[in-house]
VEXVEXDREN-527425 format. One line per 3 residues: their letters; for each residue x, y, z of C-alpha. Coordinates in Angstrom, 1 decimal. Each point is the difference from the previous one (the first is absolute). Layout:
BEGIN
A = X:Y:Z ~ ... .
***
This chain:
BEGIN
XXX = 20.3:-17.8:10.6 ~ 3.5:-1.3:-1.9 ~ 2.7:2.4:1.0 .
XXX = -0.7:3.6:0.1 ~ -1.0:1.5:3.5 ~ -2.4:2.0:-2.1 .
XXX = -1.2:-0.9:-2.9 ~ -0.6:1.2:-3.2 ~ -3.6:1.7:-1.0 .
XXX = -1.8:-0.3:-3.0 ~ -3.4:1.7:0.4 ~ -2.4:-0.3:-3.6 .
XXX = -3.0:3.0:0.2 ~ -3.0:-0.6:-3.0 ~ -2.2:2.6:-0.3 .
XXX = -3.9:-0.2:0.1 ~ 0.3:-4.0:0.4 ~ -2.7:-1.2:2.2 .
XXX = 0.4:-2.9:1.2 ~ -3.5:-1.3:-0.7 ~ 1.0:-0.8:-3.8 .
XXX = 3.2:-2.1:1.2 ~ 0.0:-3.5:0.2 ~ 2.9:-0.1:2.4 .
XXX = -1.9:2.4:2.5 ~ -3.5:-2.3:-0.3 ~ -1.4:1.7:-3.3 .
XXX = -1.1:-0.7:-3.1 ~ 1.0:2.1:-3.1 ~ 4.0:0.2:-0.7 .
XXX = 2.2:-3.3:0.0 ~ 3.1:0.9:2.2 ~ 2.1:-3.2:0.3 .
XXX = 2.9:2.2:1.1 ~ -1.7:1.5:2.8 ~ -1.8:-3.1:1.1 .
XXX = 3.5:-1.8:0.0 ~ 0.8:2.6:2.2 ~ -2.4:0.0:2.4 .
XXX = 0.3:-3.8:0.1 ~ 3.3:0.9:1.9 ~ -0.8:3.2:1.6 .
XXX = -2.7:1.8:2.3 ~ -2.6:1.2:-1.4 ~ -2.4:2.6:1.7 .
XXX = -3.4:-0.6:-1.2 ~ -1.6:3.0:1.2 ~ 2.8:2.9:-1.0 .
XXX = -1.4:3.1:-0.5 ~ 1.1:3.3:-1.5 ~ 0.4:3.4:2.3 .
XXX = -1.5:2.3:-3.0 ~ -1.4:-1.7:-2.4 ~ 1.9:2.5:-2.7 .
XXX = 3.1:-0.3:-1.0 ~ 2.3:3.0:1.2 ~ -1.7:0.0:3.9 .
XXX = 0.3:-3.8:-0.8 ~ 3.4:0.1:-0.6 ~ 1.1:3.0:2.7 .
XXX = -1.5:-2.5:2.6 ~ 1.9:-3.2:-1.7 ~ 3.4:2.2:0.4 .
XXX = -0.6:1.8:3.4 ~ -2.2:-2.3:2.2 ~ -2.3:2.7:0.8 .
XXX = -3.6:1.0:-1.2 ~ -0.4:2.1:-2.7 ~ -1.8:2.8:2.0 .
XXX = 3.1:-0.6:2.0 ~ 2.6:1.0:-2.9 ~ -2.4:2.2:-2.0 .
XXX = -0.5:-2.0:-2.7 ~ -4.1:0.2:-1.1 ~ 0.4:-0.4:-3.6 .
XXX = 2.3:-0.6:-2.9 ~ 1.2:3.7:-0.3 ~ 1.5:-0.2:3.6 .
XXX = 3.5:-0.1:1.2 ~ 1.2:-1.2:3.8 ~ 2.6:1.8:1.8 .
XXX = 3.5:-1.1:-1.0 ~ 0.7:0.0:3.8 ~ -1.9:-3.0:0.5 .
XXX = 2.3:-2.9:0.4 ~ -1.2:-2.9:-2.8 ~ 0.9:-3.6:0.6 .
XXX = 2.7:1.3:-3.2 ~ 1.5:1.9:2.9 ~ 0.3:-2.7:2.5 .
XXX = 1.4:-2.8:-2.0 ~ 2.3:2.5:-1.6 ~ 1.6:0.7:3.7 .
XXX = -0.1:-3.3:0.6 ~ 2.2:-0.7:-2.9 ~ -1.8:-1.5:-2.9 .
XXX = 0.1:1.5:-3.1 ~ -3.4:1.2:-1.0 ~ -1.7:0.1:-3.4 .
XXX = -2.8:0.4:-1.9 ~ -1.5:-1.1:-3.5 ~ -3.0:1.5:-1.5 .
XXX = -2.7:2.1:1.6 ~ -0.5:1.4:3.7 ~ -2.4:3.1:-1.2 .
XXX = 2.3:2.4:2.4 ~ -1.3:3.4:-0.4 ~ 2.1:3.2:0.6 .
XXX = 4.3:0.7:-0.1 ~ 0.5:-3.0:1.5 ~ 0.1:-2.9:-1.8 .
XXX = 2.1:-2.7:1.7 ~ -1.6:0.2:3.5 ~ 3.2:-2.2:1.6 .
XXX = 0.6:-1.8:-3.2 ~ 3.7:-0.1:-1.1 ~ -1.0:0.5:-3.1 .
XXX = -3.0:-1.2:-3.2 ~ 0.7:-1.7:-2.7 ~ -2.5:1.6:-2.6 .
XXX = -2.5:2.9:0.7 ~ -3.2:-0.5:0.9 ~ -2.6:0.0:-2.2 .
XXX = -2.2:2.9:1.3 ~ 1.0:3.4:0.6 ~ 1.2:1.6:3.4 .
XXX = -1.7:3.0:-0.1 ~ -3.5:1.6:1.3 ~ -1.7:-1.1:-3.3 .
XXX = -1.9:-2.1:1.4 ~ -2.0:2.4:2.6 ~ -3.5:1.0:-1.2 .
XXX = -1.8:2.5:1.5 ~ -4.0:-1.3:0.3 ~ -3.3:2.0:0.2 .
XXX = -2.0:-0.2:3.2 ~ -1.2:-3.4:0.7 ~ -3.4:-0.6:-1.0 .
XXX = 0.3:1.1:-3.6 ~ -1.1:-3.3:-1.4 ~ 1.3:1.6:-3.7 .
XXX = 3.3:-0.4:0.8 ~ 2.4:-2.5:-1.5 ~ 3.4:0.1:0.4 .
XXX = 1.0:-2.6:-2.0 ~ -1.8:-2.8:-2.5 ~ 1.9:-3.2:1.0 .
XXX = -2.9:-1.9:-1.8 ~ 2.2:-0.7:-2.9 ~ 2.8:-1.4:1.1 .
XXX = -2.4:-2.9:1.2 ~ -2.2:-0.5:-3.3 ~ 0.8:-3.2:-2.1 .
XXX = 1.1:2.0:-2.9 ~ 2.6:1.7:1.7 ~ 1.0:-3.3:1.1 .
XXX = 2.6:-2.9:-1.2 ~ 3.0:-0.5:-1.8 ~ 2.5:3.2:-0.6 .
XXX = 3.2:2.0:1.7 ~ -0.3:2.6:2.0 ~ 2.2:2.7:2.1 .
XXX = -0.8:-2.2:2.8 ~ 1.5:-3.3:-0.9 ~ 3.1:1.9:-1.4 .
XXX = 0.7:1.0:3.2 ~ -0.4:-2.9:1.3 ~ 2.2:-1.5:-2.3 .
XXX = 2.4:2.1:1.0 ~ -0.6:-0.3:3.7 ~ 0.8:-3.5:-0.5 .
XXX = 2.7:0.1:-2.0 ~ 2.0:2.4:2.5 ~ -1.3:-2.0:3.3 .
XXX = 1.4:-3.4:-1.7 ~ 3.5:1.3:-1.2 ~ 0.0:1.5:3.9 .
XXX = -0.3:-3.6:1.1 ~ 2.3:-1.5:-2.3 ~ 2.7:2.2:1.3 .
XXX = -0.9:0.8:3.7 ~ 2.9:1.3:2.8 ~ 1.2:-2.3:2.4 .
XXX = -1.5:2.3:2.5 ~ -3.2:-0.4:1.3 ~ -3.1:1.6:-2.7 .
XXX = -2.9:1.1:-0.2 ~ -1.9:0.1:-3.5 ~ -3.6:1.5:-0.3 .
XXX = -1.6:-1.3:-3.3 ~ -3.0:1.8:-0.9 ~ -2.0:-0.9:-3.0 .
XXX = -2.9:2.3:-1.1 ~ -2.1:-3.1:-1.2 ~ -2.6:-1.0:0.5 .
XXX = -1.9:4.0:0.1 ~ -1.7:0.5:-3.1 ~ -0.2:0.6:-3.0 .
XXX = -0.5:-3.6:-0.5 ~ 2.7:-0.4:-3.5 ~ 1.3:-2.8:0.2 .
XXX = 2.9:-1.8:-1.5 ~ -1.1:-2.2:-2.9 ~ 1.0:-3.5:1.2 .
XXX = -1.6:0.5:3.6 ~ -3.4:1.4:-1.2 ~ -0.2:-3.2:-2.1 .
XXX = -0.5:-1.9:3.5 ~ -2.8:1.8:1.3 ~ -1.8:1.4:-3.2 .
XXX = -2.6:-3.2:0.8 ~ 0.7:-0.1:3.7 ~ -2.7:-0.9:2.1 .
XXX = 0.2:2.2:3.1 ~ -3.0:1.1:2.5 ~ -1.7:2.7:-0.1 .
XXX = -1.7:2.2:2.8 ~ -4.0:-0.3:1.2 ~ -1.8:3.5:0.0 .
XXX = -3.1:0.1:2.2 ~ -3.0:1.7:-1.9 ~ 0.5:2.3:2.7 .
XXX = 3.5:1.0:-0.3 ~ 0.4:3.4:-0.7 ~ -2.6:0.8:2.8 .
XXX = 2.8:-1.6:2.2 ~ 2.8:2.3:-0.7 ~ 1.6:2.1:2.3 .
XXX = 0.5:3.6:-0.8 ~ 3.6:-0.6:0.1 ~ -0.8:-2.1:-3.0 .
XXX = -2.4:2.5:-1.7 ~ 3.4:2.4:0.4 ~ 2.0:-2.8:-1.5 .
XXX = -2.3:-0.6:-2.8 ~ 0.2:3.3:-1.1 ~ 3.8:0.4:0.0 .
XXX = 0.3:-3.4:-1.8 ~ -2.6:1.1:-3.0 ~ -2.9:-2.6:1.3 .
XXX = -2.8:2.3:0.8 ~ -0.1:0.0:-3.9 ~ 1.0:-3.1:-0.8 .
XXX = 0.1:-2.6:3.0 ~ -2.4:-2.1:-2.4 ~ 3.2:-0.4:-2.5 .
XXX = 1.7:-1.3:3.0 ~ -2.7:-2.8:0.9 ~ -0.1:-1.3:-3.6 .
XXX = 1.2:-4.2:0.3 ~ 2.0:1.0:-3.2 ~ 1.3:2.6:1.3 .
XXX = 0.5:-1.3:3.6 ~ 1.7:-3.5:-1.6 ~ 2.3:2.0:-1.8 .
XXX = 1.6:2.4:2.8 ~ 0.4:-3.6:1.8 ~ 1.2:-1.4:-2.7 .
XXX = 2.7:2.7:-0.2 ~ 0.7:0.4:3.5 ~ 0.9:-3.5:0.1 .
XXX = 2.1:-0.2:-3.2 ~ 2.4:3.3:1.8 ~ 0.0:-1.9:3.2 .
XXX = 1.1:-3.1:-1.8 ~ 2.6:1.8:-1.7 ~ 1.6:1.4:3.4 .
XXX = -0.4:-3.1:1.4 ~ 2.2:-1.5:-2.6 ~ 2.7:2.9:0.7 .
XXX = 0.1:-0.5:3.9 ~ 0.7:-3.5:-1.5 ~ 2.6:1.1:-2.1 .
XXX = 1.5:1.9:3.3 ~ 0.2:-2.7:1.8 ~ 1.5:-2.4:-2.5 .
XXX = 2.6:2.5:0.3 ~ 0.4:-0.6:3.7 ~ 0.6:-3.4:-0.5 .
XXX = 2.1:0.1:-2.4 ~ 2.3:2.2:1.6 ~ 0.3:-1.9:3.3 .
XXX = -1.9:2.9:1.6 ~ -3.5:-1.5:0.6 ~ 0.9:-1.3:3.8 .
XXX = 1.3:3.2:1.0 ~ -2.7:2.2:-1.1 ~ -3.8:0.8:1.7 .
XXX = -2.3:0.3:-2.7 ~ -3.4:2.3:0.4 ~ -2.5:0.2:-2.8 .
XXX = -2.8:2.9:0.3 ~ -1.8:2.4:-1.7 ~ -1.0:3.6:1.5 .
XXX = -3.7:-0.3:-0.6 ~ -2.9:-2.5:-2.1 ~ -2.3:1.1:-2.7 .
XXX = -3.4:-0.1:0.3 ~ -0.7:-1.8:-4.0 ~ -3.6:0.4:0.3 .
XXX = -0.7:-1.0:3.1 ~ -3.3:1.8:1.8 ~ -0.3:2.1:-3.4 .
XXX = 3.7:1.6:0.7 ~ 3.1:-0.1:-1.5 ~ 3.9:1.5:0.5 .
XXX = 1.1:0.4:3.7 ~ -0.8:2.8:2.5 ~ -3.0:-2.1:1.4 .
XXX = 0.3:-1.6:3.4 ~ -1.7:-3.3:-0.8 ~ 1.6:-3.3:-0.2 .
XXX = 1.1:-0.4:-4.0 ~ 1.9:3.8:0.6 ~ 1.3:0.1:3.3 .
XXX = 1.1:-3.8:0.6 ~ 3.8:-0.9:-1.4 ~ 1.7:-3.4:-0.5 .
XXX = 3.0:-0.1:2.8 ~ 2.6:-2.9:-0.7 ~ 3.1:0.0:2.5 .
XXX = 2.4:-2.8:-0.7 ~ 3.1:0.1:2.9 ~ 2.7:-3.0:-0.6 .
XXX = -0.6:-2.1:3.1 ~ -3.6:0.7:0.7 ~ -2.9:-2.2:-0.3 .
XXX = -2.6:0.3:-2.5 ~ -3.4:0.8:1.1 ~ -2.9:2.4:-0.4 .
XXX = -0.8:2.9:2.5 ~ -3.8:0.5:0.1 ~ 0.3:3.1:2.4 .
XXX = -0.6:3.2:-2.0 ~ 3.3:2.2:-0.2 ~ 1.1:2.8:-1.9 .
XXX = 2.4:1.3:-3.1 ~ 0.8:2.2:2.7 ~ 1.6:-2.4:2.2 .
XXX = 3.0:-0.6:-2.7 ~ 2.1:2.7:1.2 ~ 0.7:-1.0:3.2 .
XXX = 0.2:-3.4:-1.2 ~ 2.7:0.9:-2.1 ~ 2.1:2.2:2.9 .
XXX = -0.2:-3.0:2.0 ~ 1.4:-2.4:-2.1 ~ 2.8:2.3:-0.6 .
XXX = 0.6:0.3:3.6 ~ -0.7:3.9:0.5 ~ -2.7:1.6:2.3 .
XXX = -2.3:2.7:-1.3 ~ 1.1:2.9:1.2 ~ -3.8:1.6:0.5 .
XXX = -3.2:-2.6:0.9 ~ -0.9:-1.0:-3.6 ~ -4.0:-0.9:-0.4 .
XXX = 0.6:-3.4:-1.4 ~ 1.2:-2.8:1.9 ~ 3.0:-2.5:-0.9 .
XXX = -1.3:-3.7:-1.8 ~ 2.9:-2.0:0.7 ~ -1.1:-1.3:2.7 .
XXX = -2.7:-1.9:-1.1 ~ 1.8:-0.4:-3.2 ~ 2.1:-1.8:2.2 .
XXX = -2.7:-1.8:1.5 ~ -1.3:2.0:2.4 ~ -3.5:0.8:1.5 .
XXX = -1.1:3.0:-1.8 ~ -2.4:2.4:1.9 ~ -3.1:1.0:-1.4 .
XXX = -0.5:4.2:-0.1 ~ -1.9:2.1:-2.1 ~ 1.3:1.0:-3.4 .
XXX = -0.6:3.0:-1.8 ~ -0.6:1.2:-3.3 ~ -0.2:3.5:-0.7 .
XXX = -0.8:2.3:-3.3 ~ -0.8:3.0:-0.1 ~ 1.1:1.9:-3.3 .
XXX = -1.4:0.5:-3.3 ~ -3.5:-0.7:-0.7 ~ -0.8:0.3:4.2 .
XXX = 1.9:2.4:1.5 ~ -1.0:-0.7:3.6 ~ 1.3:-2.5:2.4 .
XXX = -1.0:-3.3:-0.8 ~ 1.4:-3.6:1.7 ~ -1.2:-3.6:0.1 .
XXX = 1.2:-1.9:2.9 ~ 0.2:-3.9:0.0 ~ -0.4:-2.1:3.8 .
XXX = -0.1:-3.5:-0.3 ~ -3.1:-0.9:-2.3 ~ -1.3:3.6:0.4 .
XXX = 0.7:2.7:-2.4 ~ -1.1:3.7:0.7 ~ -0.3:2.7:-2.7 .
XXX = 0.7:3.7:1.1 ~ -1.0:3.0:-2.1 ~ 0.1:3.5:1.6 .
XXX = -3.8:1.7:0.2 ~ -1.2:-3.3:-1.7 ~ -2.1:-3.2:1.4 .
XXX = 2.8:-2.9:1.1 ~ 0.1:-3.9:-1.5 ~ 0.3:-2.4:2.0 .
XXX = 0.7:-3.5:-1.7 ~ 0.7:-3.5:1.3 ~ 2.4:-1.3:-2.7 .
XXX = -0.5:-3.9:1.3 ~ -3.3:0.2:-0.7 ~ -0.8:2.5:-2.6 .
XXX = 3.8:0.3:-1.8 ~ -1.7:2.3:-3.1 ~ -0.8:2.2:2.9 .
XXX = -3.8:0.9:-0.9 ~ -1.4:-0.5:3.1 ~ 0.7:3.2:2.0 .
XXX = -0.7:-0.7:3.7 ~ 0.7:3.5:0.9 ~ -2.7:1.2:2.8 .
XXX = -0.9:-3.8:1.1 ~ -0.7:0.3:4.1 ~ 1.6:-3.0:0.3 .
XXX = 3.4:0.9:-1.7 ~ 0.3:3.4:1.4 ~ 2.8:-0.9:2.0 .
XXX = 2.0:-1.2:-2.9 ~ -1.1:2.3:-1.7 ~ 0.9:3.0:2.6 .
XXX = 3.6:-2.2:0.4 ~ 0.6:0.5:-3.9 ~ -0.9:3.9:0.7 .
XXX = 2.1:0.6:2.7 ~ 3.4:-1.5:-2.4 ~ -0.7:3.3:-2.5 .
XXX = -1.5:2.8:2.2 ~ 1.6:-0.9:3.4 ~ 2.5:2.1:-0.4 .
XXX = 2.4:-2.4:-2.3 ~ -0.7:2.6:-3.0 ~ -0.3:3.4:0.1 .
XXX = -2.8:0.6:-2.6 ~ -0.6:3.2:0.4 ~ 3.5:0.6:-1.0 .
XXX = -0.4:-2.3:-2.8 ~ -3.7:1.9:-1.3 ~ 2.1:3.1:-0.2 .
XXX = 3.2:-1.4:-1.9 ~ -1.2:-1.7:-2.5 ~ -1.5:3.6:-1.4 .
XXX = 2.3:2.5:0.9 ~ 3.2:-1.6:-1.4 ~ -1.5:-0.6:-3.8 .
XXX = 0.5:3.9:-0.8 ~ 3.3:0.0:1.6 ~ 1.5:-2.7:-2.4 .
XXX = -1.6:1.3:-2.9 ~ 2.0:3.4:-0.2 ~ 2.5:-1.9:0.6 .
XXX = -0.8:-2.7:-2.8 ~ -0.9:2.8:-2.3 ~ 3.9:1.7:0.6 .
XXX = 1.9:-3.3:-0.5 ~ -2.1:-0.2:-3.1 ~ 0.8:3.5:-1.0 .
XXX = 4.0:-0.5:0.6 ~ 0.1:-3.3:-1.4 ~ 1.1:-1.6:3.0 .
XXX = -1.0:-3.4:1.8 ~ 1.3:-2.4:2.4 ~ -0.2:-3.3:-1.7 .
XXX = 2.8:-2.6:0.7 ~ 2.9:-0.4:-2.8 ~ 2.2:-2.9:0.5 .
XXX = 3.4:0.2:-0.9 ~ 0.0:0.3:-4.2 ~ 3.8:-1.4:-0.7 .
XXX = -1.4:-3.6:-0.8 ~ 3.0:-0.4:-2.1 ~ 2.1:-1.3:2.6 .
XXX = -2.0:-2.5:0.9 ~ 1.6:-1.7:-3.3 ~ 3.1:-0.9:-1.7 .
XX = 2.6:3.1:-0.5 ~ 3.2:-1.1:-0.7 .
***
């Protein structure tokens, strides 16, 4: 690792970028030469998944190492306490000058979390606007939202958007970052919101993929007799009770892929960008490189689409790490966004200060046998509002819903996950295993039941005074741009 006694960190976060449509993690959809380069001379963890498949909890897990019923994070109108140190923090103390570009979804005062400082504001806003109250569950009526639209081929194709502005930006800032880095150790978070719908895309990139060919799902005749009620819940807050036969229209279905895949193009071509950078700097051997995203997207799979769902297409994430002097390889053994942090800390040579909930990679990055424990996803905000977990053990995945029937699924033999084996005499000590990880005392879901009700009209009186004193908490990087330039 060339001469630095630690090294310099460049960590690239998608959002919504499953890694099912990426030809560098084993898909078909979205042409990423970049990122298969990359992975070509890197480690790449082929069975990554997210710790909430949303993106604040997502992202408070990503920061902190610990589960989002740890930090308090169910949905995307919650903050984490600023007392909990972020791998920001750490690398900070250890010396390296920490930065981010583009969006980290922090909610609440405090928006650098251990960062030095951000280079742009994020995109979305910081304060409880996101936190809906929802009538008792089982009022099938309900709908939250109509997400249909956003996946129908004429809201599809070629355009601009809010979106790839900021991700313009984002880019823009992270490069000229690079191109003028300290001496001293850094650490740059880039963090793209491609490829999360809408699906407008930039003229020249939905030209490839207007007449891609890409797969599309299998629906048994049976399908929606097969859904959970965590899905029925889901359905509802995504618009599909309605309209979930919009959703399973080919035209409809080859569009949203056709879109997804243009966007993750398009970010593939600016982690390419980033990296070109590197290289041309002289900084490329001295830097670790880790490409992720906080959570998938489901794009029609089983009927669904967005995030929030604890199958496959939403809760499974492409995990790159690429450490100057390491071997390339693939690491089959299923880990966890979660296990960044502590990845991070050790590579900066600090010790966590409190037991963090993920574990450290760099080991096996470094070549390392890599023990298999269970990993946990979690969700438990809007549209469910109970606790809710999947937990994944070797070929065996294990769907938890609180008061509901469990899934059990064997993803090397069924990887669509429609055979639940849930109840089979034979499995019911993998089965009672899988149990034991969410109500053995790990999670305290009582607690969590209770939470995720009581705080929603707390933070709207306070929502509805910020609104009425005109206040808010969103990030505003220093404006005097001028001397960035030629004064005298």
């Amino acid at each position: 690792m060339a001469t630095r006694k630690r090294p310099n960190i460049l960590l690239v976060m998608a959002d919504q970028m499953t890694p099912f449509m990426l030809e560098a993690c084993g898909g078909t959809g979205a042409r990423t030469r970049h990122l298969s380069r990359l992975a070509d001379r890197a480690v790449q963890f082929t069975n990554a998944y997210t710790p909430s498949p949303i993106c604040v909890p997502a992202r408070s897990c990503f920061m902190t190492g610990l589960y989002t019923s740890t930090t308090g994070c169910y949905d995307n109108g919650d903050p984490y306490h600023s007392f909990l140190p972020t791998f920001a923090h750490y690398l900070t103390n250890a010396g390296y000058e920490t930065v981010l570009s583009g969006k980290m979804h922090f909610i609440g005062a405090d928006q650098l979390h251990g960062f030095q400082r951000r280079l742009n504001p994020d995109i979305y806003p910081s304060g409880f606007l996101w936190s809906y109250p929802l009538p008792p569950e089982g009022d099938a009526s309900f709908q939250a939202f109509d997400f249909t639209p956003q996946y129908l081929a004429e809201n599809i194709g070629p355009g601009w958007s809010k979106e790839l502005q900021y991700d313009e930006e984002t880019q823009f800032r992270a490069l000229e970052y690079l191109r003028h880095a300290p001496d001293s150790p850094w650490m740059l978070t880039v963090s793209f919101t491609n490829p999360h719908p809408p699906y407008v895309v930039p003229r020249a990139y939905w030209e490839m993929y207007k007449d891609a060919d890409i797969p599309l799902p299998d629906y048994p005749g049976d399908m929606d007799a097969r859904y959970s009620e965590f899905d029925h819940a889901l359905r509802r807050w995504h618009g599909l009770h309605q309209r979930g036969h919009e959703i399973r229209d080919p035209r409809n279905l080859i569009a949203m892929r056709r879109g997804f895949a243009a966007l993750a193009h398009y970010v593939d071509d600016k982690i390419g960008a980033l990296l070109e950078v590197l290289d041309e700097t002289g900084q490329r051997d001295e830097t670790v490189i880790i490409v992720t995203s906080d959570h998938g997207e489901m794009l029609g799979e089983k009927g669904l689409i967005q995030k929030r769902s604890l199958y496959e297409w939403s809760a499974r994430i492409p995990l790159i790490i690429d450490l100057p002097g390491a071997a390339p390889g693939r690491i089959d053994t299923p880990v966890s966004l979660l296990d960044l942090p502590a990845t991070l800390i050790e590579l900066a040579g600090q010790t966590p200060v409190a037991p963090l909930e993920g574990r450290s990679l760099l080991g096996a990055v470094l070549g390392q046998e890599l023990d298999t424990v269970p990993i946990v996803s979690e969700y438990h905000g809007e549209g469910i509002m109970r606790p809710s977990f999947m937990v994944r053990l070797g070929d065996w995945k294990y769907h938890y819903c609180h008061g509901s029937a469990p899934q059990l699924y064997n993803l090397a033999e069924d990887p669509g996950e429609w055979q639940n084996r849930a109840g089979e005499p034979d499995l019911a000590e993998t089965e009672a295993r899988l149990d034991r990880v969410i109500t053995g005392g790990n999670f305290d879901l009582e607690r969590i039941a209770r939470e995720v009700w009581e705080r929603l009209p707390l933070k709207q009186v306070v929502n509805a005074a910020m609104q009425r004193n005109g206040t808010a908490w969103d990030y505003r990087p220093d404006p005097d741009t001028g001397r960035n330039y030629v004064r005298s």
